[in-house]
C-alpha positions as CSV (number, residue, x, y, z in Angstrom):
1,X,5.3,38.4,34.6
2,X,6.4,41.5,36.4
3,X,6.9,44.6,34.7
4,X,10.9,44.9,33.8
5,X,12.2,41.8,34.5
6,X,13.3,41.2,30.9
7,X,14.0,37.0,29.7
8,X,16.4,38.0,26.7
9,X,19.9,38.0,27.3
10,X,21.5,41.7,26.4
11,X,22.1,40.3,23.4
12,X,18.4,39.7,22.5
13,X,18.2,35.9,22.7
14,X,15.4,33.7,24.6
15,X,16.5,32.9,28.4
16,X,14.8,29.6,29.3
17,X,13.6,29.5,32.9
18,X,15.4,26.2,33.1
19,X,18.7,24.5,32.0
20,X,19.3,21.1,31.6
21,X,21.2,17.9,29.9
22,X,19.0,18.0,26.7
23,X,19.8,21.4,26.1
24,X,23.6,20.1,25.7
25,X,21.8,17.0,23.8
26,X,24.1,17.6,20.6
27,X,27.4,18.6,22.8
28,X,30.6,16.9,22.7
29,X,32.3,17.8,25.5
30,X,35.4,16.0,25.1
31,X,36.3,18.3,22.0
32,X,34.3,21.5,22.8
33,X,35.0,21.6,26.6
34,X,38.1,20.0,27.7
35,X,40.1,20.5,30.5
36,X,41.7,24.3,31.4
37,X,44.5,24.4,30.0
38,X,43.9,22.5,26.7
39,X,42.5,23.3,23.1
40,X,39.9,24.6,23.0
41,X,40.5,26.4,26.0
42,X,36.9,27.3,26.6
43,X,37.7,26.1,30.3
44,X,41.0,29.1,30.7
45,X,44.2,29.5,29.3
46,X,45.9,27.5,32.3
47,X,45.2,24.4,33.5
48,X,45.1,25.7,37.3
49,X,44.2,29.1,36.5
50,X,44.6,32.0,39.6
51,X,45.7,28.7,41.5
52,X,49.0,29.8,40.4
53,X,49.1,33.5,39.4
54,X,46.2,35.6,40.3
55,X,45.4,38.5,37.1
56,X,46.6,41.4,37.0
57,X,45.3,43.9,38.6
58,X,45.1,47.2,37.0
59,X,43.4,50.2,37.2
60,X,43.3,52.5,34.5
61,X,44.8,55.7,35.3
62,X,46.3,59.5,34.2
63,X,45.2,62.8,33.9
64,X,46.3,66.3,34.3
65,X,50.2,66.1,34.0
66,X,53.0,63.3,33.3
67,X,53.9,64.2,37.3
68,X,50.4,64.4,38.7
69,X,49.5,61.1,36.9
70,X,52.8,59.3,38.4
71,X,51.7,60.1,41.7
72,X,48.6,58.8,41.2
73,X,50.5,55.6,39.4
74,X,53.0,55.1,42.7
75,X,49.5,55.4,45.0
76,X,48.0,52.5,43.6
77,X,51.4,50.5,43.3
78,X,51.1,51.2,47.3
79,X,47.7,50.2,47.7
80,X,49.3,46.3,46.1
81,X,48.3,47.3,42.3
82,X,50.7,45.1,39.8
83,X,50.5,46.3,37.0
84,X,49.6,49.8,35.3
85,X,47.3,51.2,33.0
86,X,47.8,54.6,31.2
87,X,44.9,56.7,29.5
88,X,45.6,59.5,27.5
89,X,44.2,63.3,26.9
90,X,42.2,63.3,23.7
91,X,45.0,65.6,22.1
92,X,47.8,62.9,22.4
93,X,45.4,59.9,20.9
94,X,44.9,62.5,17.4
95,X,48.3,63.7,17.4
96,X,48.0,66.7,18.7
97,X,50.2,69.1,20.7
98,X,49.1,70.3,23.8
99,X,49.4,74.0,22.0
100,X,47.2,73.1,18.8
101,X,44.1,75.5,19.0
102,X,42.1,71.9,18.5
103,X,43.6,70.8,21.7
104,X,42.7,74.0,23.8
105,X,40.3,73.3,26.6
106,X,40.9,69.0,26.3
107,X,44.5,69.0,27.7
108,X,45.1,66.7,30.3
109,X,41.2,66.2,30.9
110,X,40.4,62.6,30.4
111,X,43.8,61.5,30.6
112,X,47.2,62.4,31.2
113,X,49.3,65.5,28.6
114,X,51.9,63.6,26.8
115,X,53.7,65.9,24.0
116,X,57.6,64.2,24.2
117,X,59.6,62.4,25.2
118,X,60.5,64.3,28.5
119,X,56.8,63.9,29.5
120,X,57.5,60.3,29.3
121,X,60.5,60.0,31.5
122,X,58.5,62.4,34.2
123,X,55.4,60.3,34.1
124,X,57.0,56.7,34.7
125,X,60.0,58.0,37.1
126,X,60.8,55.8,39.4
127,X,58.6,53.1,38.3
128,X,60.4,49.9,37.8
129,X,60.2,49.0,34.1
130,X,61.9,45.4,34.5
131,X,59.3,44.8,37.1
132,X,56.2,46.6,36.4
133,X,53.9,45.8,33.4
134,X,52.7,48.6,31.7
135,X,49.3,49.0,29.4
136,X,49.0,51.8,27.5
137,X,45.6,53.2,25.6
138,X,46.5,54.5,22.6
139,X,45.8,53.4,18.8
140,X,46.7,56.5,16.2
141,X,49.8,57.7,17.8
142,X,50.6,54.0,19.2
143,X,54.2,53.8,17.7
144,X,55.0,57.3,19.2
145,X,54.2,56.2,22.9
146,X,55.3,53.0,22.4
147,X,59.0,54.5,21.0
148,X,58.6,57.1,24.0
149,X,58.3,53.9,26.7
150,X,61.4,52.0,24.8
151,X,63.6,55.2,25.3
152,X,63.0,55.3,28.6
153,X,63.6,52.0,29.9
154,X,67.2,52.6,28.4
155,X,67.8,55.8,29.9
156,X,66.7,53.0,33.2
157,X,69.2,50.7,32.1
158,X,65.8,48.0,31.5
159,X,66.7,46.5,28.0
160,X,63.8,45.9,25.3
161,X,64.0,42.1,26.5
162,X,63.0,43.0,30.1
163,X,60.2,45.4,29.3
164,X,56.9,43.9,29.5
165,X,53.2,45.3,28.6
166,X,50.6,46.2,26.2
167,X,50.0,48.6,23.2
168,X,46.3,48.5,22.3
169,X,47.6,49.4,18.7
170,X,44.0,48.6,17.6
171,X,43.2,51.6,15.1
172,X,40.2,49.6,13.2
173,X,38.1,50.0,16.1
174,X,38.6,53.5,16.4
175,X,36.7,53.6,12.7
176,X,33.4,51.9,14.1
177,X,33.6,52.8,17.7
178,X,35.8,55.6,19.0
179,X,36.6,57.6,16.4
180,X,40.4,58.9,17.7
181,X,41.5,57.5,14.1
182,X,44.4,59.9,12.3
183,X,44.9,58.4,9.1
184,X,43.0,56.2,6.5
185,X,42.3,52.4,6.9
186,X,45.4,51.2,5.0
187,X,48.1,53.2,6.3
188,X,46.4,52.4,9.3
189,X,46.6,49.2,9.4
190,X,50.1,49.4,8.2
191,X,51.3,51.3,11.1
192,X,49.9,49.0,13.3
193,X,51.4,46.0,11.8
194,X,55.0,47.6,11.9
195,X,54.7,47.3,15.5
196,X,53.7,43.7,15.4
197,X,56.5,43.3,13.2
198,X,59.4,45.3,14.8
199,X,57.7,44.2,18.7
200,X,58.0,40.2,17.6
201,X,61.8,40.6,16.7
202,X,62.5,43.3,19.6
203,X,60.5,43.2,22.4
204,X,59.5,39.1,23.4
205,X,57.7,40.1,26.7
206,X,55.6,43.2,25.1
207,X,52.0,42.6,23.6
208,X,52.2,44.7,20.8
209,X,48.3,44.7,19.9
210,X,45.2,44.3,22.4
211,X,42.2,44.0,19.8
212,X,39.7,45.9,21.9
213,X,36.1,44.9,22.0
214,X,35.7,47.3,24.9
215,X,35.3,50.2,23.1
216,X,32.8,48.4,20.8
217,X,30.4,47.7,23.2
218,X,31.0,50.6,25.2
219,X,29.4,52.5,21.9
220,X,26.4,50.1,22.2
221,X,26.6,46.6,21.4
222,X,25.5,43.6,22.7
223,X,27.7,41.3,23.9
224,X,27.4,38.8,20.4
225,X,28.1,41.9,18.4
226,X,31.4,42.5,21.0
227,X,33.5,39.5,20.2
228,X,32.0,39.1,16.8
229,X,33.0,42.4,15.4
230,X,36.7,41.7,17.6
231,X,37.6,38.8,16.2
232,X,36.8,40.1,12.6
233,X,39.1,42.8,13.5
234,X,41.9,40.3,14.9
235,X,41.6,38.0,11.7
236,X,42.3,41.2,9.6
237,X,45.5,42.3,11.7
238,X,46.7,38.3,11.3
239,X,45.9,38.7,7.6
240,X,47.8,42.2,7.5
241,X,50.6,40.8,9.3
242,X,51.2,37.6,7.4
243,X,51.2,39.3,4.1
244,X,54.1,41.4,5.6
245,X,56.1,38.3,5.9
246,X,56.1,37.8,9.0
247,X,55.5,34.1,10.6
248,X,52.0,32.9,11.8
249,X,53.9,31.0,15.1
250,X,56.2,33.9,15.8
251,X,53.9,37.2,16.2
252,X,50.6,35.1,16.8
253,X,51.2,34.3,20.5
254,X,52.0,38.1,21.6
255,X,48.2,39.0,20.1
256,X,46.3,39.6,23.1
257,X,42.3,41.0,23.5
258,X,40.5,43.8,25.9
259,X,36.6,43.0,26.3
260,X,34.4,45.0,28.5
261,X,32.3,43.4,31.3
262,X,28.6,43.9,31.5
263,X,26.0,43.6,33.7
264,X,24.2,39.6,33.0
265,X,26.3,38.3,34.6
266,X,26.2,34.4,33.0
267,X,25.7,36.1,29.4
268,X,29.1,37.6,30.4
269,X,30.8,34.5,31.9
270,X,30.0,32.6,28.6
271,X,31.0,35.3,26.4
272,X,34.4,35.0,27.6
273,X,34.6,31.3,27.3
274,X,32.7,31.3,23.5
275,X,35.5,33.9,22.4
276,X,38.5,31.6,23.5
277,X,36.8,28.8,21.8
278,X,36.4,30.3,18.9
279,X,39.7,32.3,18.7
280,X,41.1,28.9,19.3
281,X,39.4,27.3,16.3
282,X,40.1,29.9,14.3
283,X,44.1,30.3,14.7
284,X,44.3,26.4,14.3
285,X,42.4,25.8,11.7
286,X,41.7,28.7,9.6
287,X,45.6,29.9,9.8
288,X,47.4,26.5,10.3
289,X,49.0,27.9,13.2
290,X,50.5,25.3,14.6
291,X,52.1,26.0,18.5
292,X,49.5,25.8,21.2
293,X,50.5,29.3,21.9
294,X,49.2,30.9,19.1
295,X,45.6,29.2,19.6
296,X,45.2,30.9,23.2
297,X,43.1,34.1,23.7
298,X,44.8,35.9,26.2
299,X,42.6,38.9,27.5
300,X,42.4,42.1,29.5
301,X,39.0,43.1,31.1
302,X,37.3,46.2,32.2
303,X,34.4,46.8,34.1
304,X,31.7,48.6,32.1
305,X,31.7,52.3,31.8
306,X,28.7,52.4,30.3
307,X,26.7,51.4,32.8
308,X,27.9,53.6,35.7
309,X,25.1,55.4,36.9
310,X,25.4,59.6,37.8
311,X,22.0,58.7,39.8
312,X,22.8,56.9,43.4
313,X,26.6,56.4,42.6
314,X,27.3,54.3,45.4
315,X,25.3,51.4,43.3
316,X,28.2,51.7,40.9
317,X,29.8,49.8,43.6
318,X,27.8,46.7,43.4
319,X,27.8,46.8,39.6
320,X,31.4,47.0,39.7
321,X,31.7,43.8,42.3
322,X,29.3,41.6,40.0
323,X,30.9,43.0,36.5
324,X,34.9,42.1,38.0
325,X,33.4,38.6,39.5
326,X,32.3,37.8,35.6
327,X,35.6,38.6,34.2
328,X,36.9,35.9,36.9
329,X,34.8,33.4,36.6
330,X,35.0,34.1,32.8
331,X,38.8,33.3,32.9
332,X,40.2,37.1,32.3
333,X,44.4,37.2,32.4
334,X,44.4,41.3,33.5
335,X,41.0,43.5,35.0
336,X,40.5,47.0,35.6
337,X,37.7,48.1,38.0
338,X,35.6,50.7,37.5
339,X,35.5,53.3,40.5
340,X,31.9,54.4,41.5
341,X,32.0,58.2,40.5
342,X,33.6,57.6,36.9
343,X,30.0,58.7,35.7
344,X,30.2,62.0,37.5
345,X,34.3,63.1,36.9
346,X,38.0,61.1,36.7
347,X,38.3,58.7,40.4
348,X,39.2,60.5,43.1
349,X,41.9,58.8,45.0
350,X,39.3,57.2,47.3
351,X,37.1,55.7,44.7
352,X,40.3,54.2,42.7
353,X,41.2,52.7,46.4
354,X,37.6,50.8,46.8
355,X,37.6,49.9,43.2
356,X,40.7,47.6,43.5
357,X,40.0,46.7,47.0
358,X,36.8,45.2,45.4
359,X,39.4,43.1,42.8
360,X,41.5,42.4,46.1
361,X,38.4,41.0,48.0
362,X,37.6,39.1,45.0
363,X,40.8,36.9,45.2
364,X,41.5,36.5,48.4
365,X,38.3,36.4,50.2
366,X,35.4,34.7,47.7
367,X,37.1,31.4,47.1
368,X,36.4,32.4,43.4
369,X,40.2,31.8,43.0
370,X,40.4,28.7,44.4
371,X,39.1,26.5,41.4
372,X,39.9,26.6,37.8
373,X,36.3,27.5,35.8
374,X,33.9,26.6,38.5
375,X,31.0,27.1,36.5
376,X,32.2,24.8,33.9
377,X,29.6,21.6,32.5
378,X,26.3,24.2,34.1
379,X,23.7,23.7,31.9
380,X,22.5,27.2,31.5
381,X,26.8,28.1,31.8
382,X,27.5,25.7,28.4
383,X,23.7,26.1,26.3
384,X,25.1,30.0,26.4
385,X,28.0,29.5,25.4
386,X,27.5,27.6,22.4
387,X,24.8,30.3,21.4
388,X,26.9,32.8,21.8
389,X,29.4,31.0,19.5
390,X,27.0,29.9,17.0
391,X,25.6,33.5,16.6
392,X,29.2,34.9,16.4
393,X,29.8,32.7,13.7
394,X,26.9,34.3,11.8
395,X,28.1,37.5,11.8
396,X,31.7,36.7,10.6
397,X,30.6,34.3,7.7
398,X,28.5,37.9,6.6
399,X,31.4,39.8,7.3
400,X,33.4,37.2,5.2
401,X,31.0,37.6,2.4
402,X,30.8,41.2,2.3
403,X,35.2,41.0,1.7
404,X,36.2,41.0,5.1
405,X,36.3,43.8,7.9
406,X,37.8,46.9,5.7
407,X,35.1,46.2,3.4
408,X,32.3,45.9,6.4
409,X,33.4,49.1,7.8
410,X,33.9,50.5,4.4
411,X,30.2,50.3,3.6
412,X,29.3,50.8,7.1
413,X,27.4,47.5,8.1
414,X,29.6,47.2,11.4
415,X,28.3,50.8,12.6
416,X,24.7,50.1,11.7
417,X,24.3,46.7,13.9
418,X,26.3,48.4,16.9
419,X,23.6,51.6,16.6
420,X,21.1,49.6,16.0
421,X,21.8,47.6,19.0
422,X,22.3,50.4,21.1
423,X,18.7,52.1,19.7
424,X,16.8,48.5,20.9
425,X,18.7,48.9,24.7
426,X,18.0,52.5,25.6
427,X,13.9,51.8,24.0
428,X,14.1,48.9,26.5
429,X,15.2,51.0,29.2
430,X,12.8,54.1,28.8
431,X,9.8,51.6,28.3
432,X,11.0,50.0,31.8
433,X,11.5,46.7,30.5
434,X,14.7,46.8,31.1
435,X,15.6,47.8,34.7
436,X,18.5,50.4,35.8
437,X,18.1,50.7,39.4
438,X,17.8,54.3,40.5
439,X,17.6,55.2,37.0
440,X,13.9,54.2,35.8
441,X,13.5,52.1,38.7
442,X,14.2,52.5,42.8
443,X,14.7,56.0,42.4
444,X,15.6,57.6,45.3
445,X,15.1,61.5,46.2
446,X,17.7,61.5,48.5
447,X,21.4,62.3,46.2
448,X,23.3,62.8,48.1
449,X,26.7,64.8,46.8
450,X,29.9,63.2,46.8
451,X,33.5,64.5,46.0
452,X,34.4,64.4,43.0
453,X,38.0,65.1,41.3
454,X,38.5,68.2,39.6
455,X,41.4,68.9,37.2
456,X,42.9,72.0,37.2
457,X,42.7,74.0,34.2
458,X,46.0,76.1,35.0
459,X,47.7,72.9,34.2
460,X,46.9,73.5,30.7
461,X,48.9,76.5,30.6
462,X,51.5,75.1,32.2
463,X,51.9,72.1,29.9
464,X,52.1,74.7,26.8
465,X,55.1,76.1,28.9
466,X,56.9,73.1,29.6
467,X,56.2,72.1,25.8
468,X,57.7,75.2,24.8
469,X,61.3,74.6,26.9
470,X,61.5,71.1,25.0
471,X,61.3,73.3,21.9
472,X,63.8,75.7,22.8
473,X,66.4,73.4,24.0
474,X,66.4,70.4,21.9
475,X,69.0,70.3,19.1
476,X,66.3,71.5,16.1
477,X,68.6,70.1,13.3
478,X,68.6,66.7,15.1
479,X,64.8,67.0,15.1
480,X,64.2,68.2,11.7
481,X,66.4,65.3,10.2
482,X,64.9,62.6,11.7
483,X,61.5,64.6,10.7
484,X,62.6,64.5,7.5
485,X,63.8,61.1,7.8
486,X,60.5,59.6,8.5
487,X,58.3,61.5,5.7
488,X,60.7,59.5,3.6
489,X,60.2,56.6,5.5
490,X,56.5,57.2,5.0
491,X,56.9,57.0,1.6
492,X,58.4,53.4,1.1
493,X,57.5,50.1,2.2
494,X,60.2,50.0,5.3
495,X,59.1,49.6,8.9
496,X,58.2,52.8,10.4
497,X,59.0,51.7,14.6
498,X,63.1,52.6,14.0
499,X,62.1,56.3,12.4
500,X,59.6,57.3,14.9
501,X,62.0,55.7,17.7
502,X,64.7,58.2,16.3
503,X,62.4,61.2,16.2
504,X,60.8,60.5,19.5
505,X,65.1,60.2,20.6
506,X,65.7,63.6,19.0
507,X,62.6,65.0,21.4
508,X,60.4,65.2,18.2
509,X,57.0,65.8,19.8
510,X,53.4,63.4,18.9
511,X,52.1,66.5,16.9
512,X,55.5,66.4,15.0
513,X,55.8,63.4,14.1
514,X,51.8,62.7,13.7
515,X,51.7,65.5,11.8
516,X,54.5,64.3,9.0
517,X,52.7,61.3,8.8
518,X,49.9,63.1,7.8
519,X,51.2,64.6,4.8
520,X,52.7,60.9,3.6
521,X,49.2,59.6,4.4
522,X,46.6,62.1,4.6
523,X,44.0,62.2,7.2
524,X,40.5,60.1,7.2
525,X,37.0,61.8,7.6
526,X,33.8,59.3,7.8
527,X,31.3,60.5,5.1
């Protein structure tokens, strides 16, 4: 056997050199296959797939300033991008102004300044909100930038009906994965099932959650661990939501998922497939849902970060064209491609180009478009698959036992697995049994330097001055009642959407109104 070619899938399990029909000798594939299209929708959520509608393609963009990040937004809109995706300065996902001294030196740098609602209007002028779908990043401060995108579609004349897109609205990640959590898990959770509950009766076309396994396994995980540790999360926002009152069949078809794509490329494939399988089973019956809708595992994908490469960039190339080819051929609804330099700075303008070229060549060149699942009944495609499931429902029956997800992150078993995972893939990759070319294999002495995108850091200053004019001319009483307003809010059981909607109306800023929900709350620290 040659030295790093490793036979376990990423997510440690025995690869067999060979597939075949005995290894799918206990199989049903008339109830565990189907047709696309059908329960359990292991096969895709449609029963031609991109036949009829192609994904959408997104690429995930902002930084610097609301106007510097809608230029960048028209750009790829020119370049034949349909949808977009926003990310966020650290400051705005905690809740902080851009002129906290905590903020100083991250504003605007791995995402775009947003501070109120007049950065809002700036960063999505002239984008058609009846037409263009819009994904947003943001979990803490998720009802604040979801308020902000609401207001302005009315100043556009777009009414709450018309407007559709994604809030990932998925704080319990944040607490095993991220760590841009404000608040503790309860109110939390509460916040984020207000806008499941206010979305369902207000906004039909928006998805008001996208339970991110992304995130997870960008921190480490392997993909098992990925949708396991997702769909623990998802069954606690559907318990959450139903013990609000609201209906199973009414908010349940507007839950959608974000998974990252990896490098093994067939572990990935049937990663996607297990997850729709067993979101399927579960909304059906676990929850008695009972519309077809409400069983279907709708996703976004994204390549993965984590494996972009600062050595030999262009490479990131390739691993993005294989990564975005799993997420089709695993049956992904949206995808963002990674751009070859992310490892090194934010895309340059070039390397955002290539990346969704690569998505464009991908549908309209491979043919991979052509046929619904075309790796569907493989041997090897199917064995995974049901391994993957089987070893997924391991970890939620011990996540079941231990009280659920709270209680799993509570006593930190969610956070060991991931780290441990993540401890077993970087000692296979410094022992060389796991190969990263041009890392610890294929090196190459000739790096050659490529352009890289800088932000400028006078753009700090000047979003501290722009913040400061919203201060000065806003109508303070207006701003301090609706402050007011919500603290009270906070304080009761009513749904907290139509308060922040009025501060973020009033030109409230995020730290404002983050900051009053601190004091009903209080803020989290992990021990």
């Amino acid at each position: 056997m040659s030295k790093g070619r490793a036979r376990t899938s990423t997510s440690g399990f025995p690869l067999k050199p060979c597939y075949e029909a005995a290894d799918l000798a206990r199989f049903d594939a008339s109830s565990e296959l189907g047709l696309p299209g059908e329960f359990p929708f292991a096969r895709g959520i449609q029963p031609e797939m991109y036949r009829t509608r192609l994904w959408t393609m997104r690429q995930y963009a902002g930084f610097g300033t609301a106007a510097e990040s809608n230029a960048r937004f028209k750009y790829l809109l020119g370049l034949g991008q349909t949808g977009l995706s926003v990310a966020f300065d650290l400051p705005t996902q905690i809740g902080l102004d851009s002129d906290a001294p905590m903020a100083e030196g991250e504003v605007g740098r791995v995402g775009v300044a947003i501070d109120s609602l007049q950065d809002m209007e700036r960063l999505l002028e002239g984008i058609p909100l009846d037409r263009v779908s819009i994904s947003m990043t943001i979990n803490s401060t998720a009802a604040i930038l979801l308020a902000m995108v609401v207001a302005v579609a009315k100043k556009q004349g777009v009414s709450q009906e018309q407007l559709s897109g994604t809030v990932q609205n998925d704080v319990l990640k944040e607490y095993i994965a991220r760590g841009t959590y404000i608040y503790p898990p309860q109110p939390s959770l509460r916040l984020a099932t207000d806008i499941l509950n206010h979305s369902s009766h207000f906004l039909p076309r928006w998805n008001p959650i996208s339970i991110s396994g992304y995130h997870i396994r960008e921190a480490g995980s392997t993909a098992v661990q990925e949708v396991a540790f997702t769909l623990a999360n998802a069954i606690t926002y559907v318990e959450a939501a139903l013990r609000s009152g609201l209906e199973l069949d009414r908010f349940a078809p507007r839950l959608s998922f974000f998974f990252n794509v990896h490098n093994h490329f067939l572990e990935e494939v049937a990663k996607f497939r297990a997850a729709r399988r067993l979101w399927a089973k579960t909304m059906r019956f676990r929850f008695g849902a009972q519309n077809p809708k409400s069983w279907v595992l709708r996703f976004h994908a994204q390549t993965a970060g984590s494996t972009l490469t600062a050595q030999q960039p262009e490479v990131n190339t390739v691993r993005v064209a294989l990564q975005a080819l799993a997420a089709v051929m695993g049956g992904a609804q949206s995808l963002h491609t990674n751009a070859r330099d992310e490892a090194l700075s934010l895309p340059t303008e070039e390397a955002a180009r290539l990346a969704l070229q690569t998505q464009q060549v991908i549908a309209w060149e491979s043919g991979a478009a052509d046929i619904a699942d075309p790796l569907g009944g493989a041997y090897a495609v199917e064995s995974l698959t049901n391994t993957i499931e089987e070893k997924c429902r391991d970890y939620l029956d011990k996540i079941e036992a231990m009280g659920g997800m709270l209680a799993a992150i509570g006593n930190g078993y969610v956070q060991r697995e991931i780290q441990q995972a993540a401890y077993e893939h970087q000692k296979a990759v410094e022992s060389g049994d796991r190969v990263i070319v041009g890392v610890n294999r294929f090196e190459s002495d000739r790096n050659e330097p490529i352009s890289t995108l800088r932000v400028d850091p006078s753009i700090e200053a000047s979003q501290v001055s722009a913040l400061k004019k919203v201060r000065s001319r806003r109508n303070q009483r207006s701003v301090e009642q609706a402050l007011d307003d919500l603290e009270t809010a906070a304080a009761g059981p009513e749904n907290l959407v139509p308060p922040i909607s009025r501060a973020v109306e009033a030109y409230a800023t995020v730290g404002e109104i983050a900051d009053r929900l601190r004091r009903a709350f209080g803020e989290y620290s992990e021990h």
